[in-house]
C-alpha positions in Angstrom: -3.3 -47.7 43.6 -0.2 -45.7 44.1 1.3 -47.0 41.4 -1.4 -46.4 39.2 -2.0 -42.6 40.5 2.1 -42.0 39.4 1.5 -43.4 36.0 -1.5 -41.1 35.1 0.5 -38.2 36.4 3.6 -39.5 34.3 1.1 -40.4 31.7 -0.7 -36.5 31.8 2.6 -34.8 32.2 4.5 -36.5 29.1 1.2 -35.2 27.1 1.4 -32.2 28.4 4.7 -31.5 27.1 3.7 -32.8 23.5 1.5 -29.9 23.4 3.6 -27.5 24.7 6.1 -29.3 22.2 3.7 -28.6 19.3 2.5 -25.0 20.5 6.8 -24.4 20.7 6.6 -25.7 17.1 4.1 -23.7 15.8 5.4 -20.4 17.2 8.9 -20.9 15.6 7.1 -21.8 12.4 4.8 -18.0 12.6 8.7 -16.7 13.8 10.4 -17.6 10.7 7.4 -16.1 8.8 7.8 -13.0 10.2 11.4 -12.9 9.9 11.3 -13.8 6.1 8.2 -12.0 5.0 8.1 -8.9 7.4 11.6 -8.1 8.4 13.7 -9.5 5.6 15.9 -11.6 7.2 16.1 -14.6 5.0 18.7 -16.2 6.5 17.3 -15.8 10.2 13.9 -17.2 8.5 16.0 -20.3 7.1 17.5 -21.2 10.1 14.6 -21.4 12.0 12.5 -23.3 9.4 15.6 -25.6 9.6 15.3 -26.2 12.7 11.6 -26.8 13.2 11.9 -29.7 10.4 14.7 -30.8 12.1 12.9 -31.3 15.9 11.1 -34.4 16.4 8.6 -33.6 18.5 7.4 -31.1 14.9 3.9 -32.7 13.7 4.3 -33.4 10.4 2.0 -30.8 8.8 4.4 -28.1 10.6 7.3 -29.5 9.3 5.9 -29.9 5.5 4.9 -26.3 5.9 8.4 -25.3 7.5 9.8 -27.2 4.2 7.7 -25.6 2.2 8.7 -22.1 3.7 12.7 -23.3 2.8 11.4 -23.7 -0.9 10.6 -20.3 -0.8 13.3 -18.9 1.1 15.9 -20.1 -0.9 14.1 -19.2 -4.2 14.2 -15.6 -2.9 17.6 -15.5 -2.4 18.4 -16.4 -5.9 19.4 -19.8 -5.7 17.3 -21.8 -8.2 19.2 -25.1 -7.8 19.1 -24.7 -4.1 15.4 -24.4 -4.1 15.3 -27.4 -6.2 16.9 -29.3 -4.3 14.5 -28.0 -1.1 11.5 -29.4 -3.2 13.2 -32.3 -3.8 12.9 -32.8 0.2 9.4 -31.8 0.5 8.5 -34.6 -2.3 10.7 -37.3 -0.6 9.8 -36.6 2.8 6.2 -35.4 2.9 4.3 -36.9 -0.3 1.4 -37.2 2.0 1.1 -33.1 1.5 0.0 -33.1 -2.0 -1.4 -29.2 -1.8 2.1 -27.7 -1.1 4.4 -30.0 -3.2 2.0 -29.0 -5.8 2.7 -25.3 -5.0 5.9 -26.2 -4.6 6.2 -26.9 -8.1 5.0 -23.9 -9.7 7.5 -22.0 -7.8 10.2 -23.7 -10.1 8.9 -24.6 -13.7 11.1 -25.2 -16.1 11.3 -24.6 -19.7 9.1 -21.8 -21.8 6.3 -23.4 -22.6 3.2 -20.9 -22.1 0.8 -22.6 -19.4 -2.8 -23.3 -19.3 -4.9 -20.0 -18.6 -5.4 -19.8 -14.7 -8.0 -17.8 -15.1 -12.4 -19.0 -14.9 -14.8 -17.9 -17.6 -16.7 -14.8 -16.4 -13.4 -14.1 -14.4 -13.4 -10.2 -13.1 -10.5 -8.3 -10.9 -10.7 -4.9 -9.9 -7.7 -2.8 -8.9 -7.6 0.7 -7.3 -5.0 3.5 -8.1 -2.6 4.9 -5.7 -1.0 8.3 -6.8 1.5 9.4 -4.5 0.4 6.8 -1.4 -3.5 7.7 -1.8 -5.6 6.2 -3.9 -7.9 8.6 -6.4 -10.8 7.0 -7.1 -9.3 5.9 -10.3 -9.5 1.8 -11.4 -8.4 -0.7 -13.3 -10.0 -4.0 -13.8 -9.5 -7.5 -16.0 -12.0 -9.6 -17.3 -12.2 -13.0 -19.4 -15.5 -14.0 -20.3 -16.8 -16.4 -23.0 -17.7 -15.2 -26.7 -21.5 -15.8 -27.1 -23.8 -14.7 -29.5 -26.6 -13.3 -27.4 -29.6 -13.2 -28.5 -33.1 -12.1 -27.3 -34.6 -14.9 -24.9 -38.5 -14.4 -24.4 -40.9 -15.4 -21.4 -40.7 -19.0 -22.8 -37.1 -19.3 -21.5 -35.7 -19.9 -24.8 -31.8 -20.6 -25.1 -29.5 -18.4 -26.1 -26.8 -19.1 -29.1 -24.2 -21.7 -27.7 -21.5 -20.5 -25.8 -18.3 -20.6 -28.6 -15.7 -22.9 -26.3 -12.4 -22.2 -28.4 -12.5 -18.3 -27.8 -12.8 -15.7 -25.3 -12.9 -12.1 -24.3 -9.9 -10.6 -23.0 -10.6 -7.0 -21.6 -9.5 -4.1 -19.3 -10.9 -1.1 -18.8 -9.0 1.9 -17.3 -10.9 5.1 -15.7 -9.6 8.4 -14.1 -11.3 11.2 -13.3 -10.9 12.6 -16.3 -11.7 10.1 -18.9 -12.4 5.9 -19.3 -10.7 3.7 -22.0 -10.6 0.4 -22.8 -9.9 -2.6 -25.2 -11.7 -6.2 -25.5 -10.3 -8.6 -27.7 -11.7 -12.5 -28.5 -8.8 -14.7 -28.8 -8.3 -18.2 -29.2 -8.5 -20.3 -26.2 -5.4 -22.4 -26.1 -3.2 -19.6 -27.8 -4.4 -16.3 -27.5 -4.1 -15.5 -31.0 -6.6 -12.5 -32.1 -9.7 -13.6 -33.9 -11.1 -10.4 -34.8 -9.6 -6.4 -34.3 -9.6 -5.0 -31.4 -12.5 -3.3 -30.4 -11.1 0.1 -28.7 -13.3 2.7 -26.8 -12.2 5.9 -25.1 -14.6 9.2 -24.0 -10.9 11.2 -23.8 -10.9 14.0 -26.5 -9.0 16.6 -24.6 -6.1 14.3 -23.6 -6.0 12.6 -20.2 -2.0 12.7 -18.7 -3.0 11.2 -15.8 -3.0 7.8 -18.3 0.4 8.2 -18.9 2.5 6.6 -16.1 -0.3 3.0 -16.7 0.8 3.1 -20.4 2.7 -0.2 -21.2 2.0 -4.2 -20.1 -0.9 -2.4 -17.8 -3.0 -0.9 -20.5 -1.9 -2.8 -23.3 -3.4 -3.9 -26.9 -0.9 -6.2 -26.5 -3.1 -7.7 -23.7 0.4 -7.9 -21.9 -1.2 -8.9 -17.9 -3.0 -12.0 -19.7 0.2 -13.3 -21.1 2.2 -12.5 -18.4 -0.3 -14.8 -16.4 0.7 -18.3 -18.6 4.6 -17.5 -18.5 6.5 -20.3 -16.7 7.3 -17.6 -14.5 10.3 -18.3 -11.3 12.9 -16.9 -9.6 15.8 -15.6 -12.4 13.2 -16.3 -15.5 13.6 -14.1 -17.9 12.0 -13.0 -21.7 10.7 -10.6 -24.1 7.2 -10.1 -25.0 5.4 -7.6 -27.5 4.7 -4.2 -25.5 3.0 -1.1 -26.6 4.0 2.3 -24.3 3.8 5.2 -26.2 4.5 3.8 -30.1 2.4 3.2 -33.0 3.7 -0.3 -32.7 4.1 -3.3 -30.1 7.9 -3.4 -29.5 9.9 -6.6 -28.3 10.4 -5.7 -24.3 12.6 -8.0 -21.4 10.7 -8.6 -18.4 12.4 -10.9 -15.9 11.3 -12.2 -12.1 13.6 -10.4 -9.9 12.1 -11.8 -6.3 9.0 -13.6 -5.0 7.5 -11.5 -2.8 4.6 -11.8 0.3 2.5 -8.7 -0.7 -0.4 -7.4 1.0 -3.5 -5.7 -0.6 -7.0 -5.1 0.3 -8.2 -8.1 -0.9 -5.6 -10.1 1.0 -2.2 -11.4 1.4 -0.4 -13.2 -1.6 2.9 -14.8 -2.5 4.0 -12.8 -5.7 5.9 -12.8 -8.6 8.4 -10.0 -9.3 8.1 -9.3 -12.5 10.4 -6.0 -13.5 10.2 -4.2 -17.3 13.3 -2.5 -16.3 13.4 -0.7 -19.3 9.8 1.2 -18.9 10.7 1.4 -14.9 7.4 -0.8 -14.2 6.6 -3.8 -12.1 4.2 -6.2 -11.7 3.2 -8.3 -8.6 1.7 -11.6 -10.1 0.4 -14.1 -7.3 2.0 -17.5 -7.7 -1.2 -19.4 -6.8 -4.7 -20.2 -8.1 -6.0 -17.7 -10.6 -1.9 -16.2 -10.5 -4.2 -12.7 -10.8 -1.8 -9.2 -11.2 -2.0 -8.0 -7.5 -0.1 -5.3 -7.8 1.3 -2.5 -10.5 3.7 0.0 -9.9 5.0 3.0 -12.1 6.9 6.2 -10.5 4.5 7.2 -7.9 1.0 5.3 -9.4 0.0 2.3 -8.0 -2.6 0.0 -8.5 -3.4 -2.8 -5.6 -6.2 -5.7 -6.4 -9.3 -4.9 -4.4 -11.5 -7.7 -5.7 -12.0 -11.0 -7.5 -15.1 -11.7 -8.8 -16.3 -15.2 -10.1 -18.5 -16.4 -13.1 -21.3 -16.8 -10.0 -21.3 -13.2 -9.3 -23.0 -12.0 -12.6 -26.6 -10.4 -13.9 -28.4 -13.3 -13.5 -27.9 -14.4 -9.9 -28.7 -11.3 -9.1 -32.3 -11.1 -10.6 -33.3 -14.4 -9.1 -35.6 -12.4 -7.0 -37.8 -11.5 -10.4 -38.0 -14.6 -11.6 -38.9 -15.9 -8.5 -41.9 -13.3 -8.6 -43.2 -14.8 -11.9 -41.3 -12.2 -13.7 -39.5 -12.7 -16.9 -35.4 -12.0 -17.5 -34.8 -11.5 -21.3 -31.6 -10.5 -23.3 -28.9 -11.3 -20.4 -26.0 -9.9 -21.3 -23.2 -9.6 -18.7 -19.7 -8.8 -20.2 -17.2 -8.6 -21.4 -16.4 -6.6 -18.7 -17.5 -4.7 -15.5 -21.0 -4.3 -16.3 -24.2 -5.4 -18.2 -27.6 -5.2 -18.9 -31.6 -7.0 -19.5 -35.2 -6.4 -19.8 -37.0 -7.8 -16.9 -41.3 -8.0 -17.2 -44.4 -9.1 -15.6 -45.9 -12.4 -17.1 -49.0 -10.3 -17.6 -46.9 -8.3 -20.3 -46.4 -9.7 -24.0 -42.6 -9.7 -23.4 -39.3 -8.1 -24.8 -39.6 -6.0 -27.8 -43.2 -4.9 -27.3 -45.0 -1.7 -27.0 -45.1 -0.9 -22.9 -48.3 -0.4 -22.9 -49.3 -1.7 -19.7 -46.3 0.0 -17.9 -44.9 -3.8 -17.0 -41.1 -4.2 -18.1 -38.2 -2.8 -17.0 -34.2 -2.2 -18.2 -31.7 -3.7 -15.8 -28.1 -1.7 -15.9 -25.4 -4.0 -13.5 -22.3 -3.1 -12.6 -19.5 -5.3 -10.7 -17.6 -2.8 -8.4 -16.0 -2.9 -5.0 -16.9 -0.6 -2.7 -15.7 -0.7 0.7 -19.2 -1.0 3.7 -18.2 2.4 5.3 -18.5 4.2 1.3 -21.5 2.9 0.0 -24.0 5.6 0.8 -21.9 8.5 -1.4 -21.0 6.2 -4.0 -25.0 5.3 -3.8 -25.2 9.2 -4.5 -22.9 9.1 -7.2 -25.1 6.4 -9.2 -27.8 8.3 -8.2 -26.3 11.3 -10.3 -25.2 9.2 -13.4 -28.6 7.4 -13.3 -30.5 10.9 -13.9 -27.8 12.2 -16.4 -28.5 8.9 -18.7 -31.9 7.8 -17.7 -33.9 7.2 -20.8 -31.2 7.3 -23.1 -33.6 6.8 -26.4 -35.9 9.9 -25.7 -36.4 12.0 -29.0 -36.3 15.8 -29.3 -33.8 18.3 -28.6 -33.1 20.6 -24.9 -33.8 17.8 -23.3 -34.0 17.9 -20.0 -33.8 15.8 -16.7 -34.5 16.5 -13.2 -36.1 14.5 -10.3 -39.3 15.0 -9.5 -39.6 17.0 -6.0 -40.6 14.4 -3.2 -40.2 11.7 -5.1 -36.8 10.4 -3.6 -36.8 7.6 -1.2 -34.2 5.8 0.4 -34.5 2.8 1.8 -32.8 -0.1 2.9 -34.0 -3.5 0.8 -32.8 -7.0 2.6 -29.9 -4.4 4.6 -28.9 -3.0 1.1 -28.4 0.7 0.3 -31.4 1.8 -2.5 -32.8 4.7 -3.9 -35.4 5.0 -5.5 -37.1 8.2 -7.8 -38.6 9.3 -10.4 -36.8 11.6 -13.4 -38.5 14.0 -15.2 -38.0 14.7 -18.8 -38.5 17.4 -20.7 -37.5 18.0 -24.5 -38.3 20.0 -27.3 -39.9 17.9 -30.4 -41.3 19.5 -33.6 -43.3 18.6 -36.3 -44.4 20.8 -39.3 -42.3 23.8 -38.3 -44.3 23.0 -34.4 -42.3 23.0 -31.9 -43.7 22.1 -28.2 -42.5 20.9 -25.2 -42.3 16.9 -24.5 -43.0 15.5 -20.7 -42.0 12.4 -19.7 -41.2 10.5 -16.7 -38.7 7.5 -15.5 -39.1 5.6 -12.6 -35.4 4.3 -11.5 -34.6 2.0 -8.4 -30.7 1.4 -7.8 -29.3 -0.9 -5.1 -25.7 -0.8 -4.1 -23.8 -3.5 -2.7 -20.2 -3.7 -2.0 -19.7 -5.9 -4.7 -22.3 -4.6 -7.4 -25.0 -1.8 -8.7 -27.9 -2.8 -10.0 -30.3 -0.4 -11.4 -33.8 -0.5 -12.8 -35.3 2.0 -15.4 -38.7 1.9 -16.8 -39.7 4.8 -19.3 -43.9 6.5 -19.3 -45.5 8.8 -21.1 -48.4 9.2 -18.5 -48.5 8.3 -14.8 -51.5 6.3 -14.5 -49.0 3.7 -16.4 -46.6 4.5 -14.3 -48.7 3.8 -11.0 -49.6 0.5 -12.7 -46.1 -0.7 -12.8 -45.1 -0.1 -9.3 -47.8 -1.2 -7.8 -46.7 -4.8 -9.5 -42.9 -4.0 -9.7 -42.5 -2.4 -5.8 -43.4 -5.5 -3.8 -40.6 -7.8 -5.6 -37.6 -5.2 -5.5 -38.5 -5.4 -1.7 -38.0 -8.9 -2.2 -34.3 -8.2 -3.7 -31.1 -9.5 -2.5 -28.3 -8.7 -4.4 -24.9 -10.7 -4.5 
């Protein structure tokens, strides 16, 4: 019995140093983490990596990890073949880690060859400006979204034009306080090549100098941040790609990747790409993994860090499952290319898209994908509040007009713990007819829920308010029924 008693002790006490072993292991391994990505010290951060692939009491993921970590050490301190040689390690010694030797790999490509696009249909990033350390308000965000030719579905469901699988939009859009621009482009798949002119849009007529310091592979025709995305980027790789900042024409311009860098952002942490137009004084952060997004831009004293990544799930229609759940029909879907989009939702009772609304029964859907932080929402819900009465109805004929809302008719609720508002907008304008000129009244109804990833807003236009009682006594119960992504 003795005997027995000492080997369980023996027995419990060797375990118990294996996990002290492993916790030892895997504090060493968060040690050199901090000393490579927080203070710098990338020699520091090798030895210690060293030395926890090195101890034998290291589980094997740590040490795979603690190679890994090498691979990028080395990298950062400019020695390509060194880092080479690190990966080589990591694929002799831990093939059973698939995940970071595949990592691993992109660190180091070789040769120029442009790579497949990283990016998902219906892809959509968001970045906010910084101007000296604060950010504005301003934005900038990506998209690529597939080319369709949409066309009106009715309440039979029909199908919309194929999607056109060699081609794709490639957008940003840019807006300050003083102005929005942007340029869509469908290009080939595989190559990027144009396949129509660019279609460019811009509200600035005065001249917006706050655009300056973004002008170049940012805000490019050139669709530079796309292209910069399928480059065999890696420590030391260098090359010249068409850049328009500030001339009538693209002009041949060096970028090269002077560092891989661990930058952090609001929408997380990421292992970057350098990536230095030292002519322009402007660098790029690209992430090395997944969707390789542009995480951060920097120009002077402007900034712009990735706030967001949306996915092709996060779109128009997953967000008006609640109508059609209701028995309600969802017509002319249209989200992209870009931020935001648009339908026509109706009651089954109406005769669908395109008809008279007599019964008061249908409904324009505007949608917008934008990140708003939790704490914000109720001002920014103001804010769409305000542009929703400035362009509600934006067909109605005559001239003066005129919109207001309607005293008392504000209410702001809370639907499935989202932010809404909703209101009715008066309209008033002056039509004629024989030299007659009287005054036009109109109203709106408008419902808009805010999210922190999206806007949604719903507009329905009456001449009289008996059809306007109609419709939300139909239309009220299912928005309460709404649950935005």
């Amino acid at each position: 019995m003795m005997i027995q008693r000492i080997s369980v002790a023996v027995l419990t006490t060797l375990l118990l140093a294996g996990v002290v072993e492993a916790q030892s292991a895997a504090d060493l391994l968060q040690k050199g983490i901090h000393a490579q990505e927080t203070v710098g010290d990338l020699d520091g951060a090798i030895q210690i990596f060293r030395q926890v692939v090195a101890s034998p009491s290291t589980s094997k993921q740590l040490a795979a990890q603690a190679q890994y970590q090498l691979v990028l050490c080395v990298l950062q301190k400019g020695d390509r073949a060194g880092a080479s040689r690190e990966l080589q390690a990591l694929e002799k010694n831990f093939s059973d880690q698939p995940d970071l030797i595949g990592k691993a790999r992109k660190l180091i490509p070789g040769g120029d060859t442009v790579l497949p696009a990283p990016w998902l249909d219906g892809e959509l990033s968001q970045l906010n400006i910084k101007r000296d350390g604060a950010f504005t308000g301003e934005m900038l965000t990506y998209s690529a979204d597939p080319w369709r030719n949409t066309v009106w579905e009715n309440q039979r469901n029909q199908p919309r034009d194929p999607t056109y699988p060699n081609s794709v939009f490639l957008r940003w859009e840019l807006t300050t306080a003083k102005s929005t621009r942007s340029i869509q482009v469908r290009v080939d798949r595989d190559t990027l090549r144009p396949l129509d002119k660019p279609d460019l849009r811009s509200d600035d007529i005065l001249g917006d100098a706050s655009v300056t310091p973004l002008q170049g592979p940012a805000i490019d025709p050139e669709e530079s941040v796309f292209t910069i995305r399928r480059l065999p980027l890696a420590m030391g790789y260098k090359t010249k790609i068409p850049v328009t900042s500030g001339t009538p024409l693209a002009v041949q311009t060096e970028l090269s990747v002077t560092g891989i860098e661990s930058v952090q952002v609001s929408a997380g942490k990421f292992n970057c790409y350098k990536v230095s137009f030292a002519a322009m004084g402007q660098t790029l952060w690209i992430a090395v993994d997944g969707a390789r997004s542009l995480v951060k831009f920097q120009s002077g004293n402007t900034e712009a860090e990735l706030v967001k990544v949306w996915g092709a799930n996060d779109s128009l229609e997953a967000s008006l499952e609640f109508a059609k759940a209701a028995g309600w029909f969802v017509a002319g879907e249209a989200l992209g290319p870009g931020p935001s989009g648009y339908s026509e939702i109706g009651s089954a009772l109406d005769k669908g898209p395109g008809y008279s609304n007599v019964r008061g029964t249908t409904a324009r859907v505007n949608f917008r994908r934008v990140y708003t932080p939790a704490a914000e929402i109720p001002r920014a819900l103001e804010k769409s509040v305000s542009e929703a009465v400035r362009t509600t109805y934006y067909g109605v004929a005559g001239n003066n007009v005129v919109r207001s809302i309607r005293p008392g008719s504000m209410q702001s609720r809370l639907i499935n713990g989202q932010h809404a508002a909703v209101f009715l907008v008066d309209v008033a304008s002056d039509v004629g007819h024989d030299g007659v000129v009287s005054r036009n009244h109109e109203t709106d109804y408008c419902a808009l829920i805010q999210t922190e990833n999206n806007v949604i807003e719903f507009q329905s236009h009456f001449s009289n308010d008996r059809d306007l009682a109609v419709f939300r006594w139909q239309f009220d119960p299912v928005l309460a029924t709404a649950k935005i992504p």
